[in-house]
N, C-alpha and C positions, 0 to 999 in steps of 0.2 A: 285381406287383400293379397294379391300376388304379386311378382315380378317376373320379370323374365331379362335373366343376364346372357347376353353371347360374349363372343370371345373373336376377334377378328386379328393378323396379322398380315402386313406388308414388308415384302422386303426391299433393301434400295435404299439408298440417304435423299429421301423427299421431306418436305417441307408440311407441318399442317396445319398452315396458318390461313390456308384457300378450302378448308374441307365446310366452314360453317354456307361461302358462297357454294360451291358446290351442292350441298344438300336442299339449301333453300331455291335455286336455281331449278334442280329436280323435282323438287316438292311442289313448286309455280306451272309446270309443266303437267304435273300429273291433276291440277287441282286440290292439290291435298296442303294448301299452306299452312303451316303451326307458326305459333309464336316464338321467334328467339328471344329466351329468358336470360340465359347467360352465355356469353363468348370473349370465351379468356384462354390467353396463351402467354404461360412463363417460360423463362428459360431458367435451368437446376444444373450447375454443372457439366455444361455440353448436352445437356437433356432439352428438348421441347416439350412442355409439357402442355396438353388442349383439354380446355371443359368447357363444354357445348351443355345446355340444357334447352329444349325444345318442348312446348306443348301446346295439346290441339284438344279441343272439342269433338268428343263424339258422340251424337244423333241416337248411336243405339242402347246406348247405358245413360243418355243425357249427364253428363261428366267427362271433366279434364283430365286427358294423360298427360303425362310425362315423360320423354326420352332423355335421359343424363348420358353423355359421350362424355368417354376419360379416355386421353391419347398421349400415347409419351412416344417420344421417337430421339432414334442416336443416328449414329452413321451409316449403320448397318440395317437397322430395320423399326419401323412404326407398330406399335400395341395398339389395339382399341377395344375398351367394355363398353357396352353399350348394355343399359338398365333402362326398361321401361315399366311404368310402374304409374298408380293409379285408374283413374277410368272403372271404380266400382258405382255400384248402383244398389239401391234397395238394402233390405235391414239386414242380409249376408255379406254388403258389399264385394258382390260380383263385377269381376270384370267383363264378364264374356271374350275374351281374350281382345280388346281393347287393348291394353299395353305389350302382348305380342305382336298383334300386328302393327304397331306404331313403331315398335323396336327393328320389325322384318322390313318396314319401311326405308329406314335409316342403314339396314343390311345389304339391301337391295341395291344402293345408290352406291357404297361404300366398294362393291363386288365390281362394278363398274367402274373404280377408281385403285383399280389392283390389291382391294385387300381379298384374303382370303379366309373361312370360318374356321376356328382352331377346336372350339365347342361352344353348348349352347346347356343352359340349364335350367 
């Protein structure tokens, strides 16, 4: 099975304790609602730290992906990995890029919300 990590950053002392309503907000809008599995935010020493886990059903590999969002943010500026992962099918378990595009999903919205792609791999 595969994954696909991007790498996004924001600069700015904002808050991302609004990015889980935001995404699912987008996701209601486009029709593409996933389930939110986990939305948790610590704070580490003047650090905010976000893990989002999101997953959805797809039709075309009949199987659940996964999107995991890791956010840490200071004063200066917000991190975000975003890992999607599963969504194989058949005795190769192929994703057919199933967890790419669930992850570009989550890129998409995040681009709209002044982050920008640092890399993707």
């Amino acid at each position: 099975m595969s994954a696909s990590i991007i790498y996004l950053t924001r600069h700015g002392k904002k808050d991302l304790s609004d990015l889980s309503d935001i995404l699912m907000k987008a996701f209601q809008k486009q029709m593409h609602v996933p389930e939110l599995v986990v939305n948790e935010i610590t704070e580490v020493n003047g650090h905010q730290i976000l893990l989002l886990m999101l997953e959805k059903y797809y039709m075309r590999t009949s199987s659940m992906t996964a999107v995991t969002i890791h956010g840490i943010a200071d004063e200066t500026m917000q991190k975000i990995t975003i890992i999607g992962t599963g969504g194989g099918s058949g005795a190769f378990n192929i994703s057919w890029g199933a967890n790419k595009n669930f992850a570009m999903m989550v890129v998409n919205v995040l681009k709209e919300e002044g982050f920008a792609l640092v890399s993707e791999d």
